[in-house]
C-alpha positions as CSV (number, residue, x, y, z in Angstrom):
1,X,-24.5,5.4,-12.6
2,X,-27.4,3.9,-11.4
3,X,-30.3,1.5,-13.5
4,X,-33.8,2.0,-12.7
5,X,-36.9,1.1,-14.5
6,X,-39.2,3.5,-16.3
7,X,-41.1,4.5,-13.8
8,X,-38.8,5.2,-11.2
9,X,-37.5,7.3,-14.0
10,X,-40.6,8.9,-14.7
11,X,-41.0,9.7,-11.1
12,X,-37.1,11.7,-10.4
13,X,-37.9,13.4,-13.6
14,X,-41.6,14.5,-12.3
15,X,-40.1,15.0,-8.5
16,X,-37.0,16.8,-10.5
17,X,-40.0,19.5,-11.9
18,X,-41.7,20.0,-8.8
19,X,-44.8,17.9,-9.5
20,X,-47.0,15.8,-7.5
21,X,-48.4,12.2,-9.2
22,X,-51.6,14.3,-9.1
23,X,-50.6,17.3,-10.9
24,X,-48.7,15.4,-13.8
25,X,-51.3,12.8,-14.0
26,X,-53.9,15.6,-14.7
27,X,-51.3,17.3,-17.3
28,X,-51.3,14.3,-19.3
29,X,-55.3,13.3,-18.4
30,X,-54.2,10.0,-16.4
31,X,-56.0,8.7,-13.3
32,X,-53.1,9.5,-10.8
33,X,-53.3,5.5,-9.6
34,X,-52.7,5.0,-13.3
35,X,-49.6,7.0,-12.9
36,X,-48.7,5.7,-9.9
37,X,-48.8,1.9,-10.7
38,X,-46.2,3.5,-13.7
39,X,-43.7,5.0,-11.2
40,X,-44.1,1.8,-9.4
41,X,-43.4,-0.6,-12.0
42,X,-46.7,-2.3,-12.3
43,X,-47.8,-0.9,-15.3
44,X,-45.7,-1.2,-18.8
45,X,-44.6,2.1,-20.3
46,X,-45.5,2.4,-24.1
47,X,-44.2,4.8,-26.6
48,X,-47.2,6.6,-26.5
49,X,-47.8,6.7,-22.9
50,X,-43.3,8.3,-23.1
51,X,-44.9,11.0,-25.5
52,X,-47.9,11.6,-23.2
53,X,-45.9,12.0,-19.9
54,X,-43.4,14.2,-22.1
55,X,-46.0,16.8,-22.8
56,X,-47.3,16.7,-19.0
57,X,-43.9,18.0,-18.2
58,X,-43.7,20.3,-21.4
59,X,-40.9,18.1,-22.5
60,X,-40.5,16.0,-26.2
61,X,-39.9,12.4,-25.5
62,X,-36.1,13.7,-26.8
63,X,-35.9,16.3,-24.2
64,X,-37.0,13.6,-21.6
65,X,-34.9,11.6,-22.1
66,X,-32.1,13.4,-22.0
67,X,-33.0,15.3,-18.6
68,X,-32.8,11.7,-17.3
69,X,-29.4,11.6,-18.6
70,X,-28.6,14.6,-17.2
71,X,-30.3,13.8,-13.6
72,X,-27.8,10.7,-14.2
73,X,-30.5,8.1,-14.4
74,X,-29.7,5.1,-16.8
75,X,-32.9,3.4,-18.5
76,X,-32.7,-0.4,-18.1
């Protein structure tokens, strides 16, 4: 298994549903840079921000996370 950060597995999820940063960042009413600087590691990921990104995908935080798992992404 492989470790990534949130981001990175923010983006495989997002890349896993066919999204561009633009599309998701506009589901969950981010800037896309804003998203972008997430996927990239320069920006912290709250638990709020998890929820947020959840609904842009139509996803709970629960279901997220376990499509991560599933895509065999470990959180670090």
């Amino acid at each position: 298994m492989q470790i990534v950060c949130y981001g990175e597995f923010i983006r495989r999820v997002r890349m896993f549903h066919g999204l561009s940063q633009k599309e998701l960042a506009m589901r969950c009413r981010l800037k896309p840079q804003y998203l972008s600087a997430i996927e990239c590691g320069k920006k912290q990921v709250s638990a709020s921000m998890i929820e947020r990104i959840a609904a842009g995908l139509d996803l709970s935080p629960d279901q997220l996370l376990l499509q991560g798992q599933s895509l065999n992404i470990v959180l670090a």
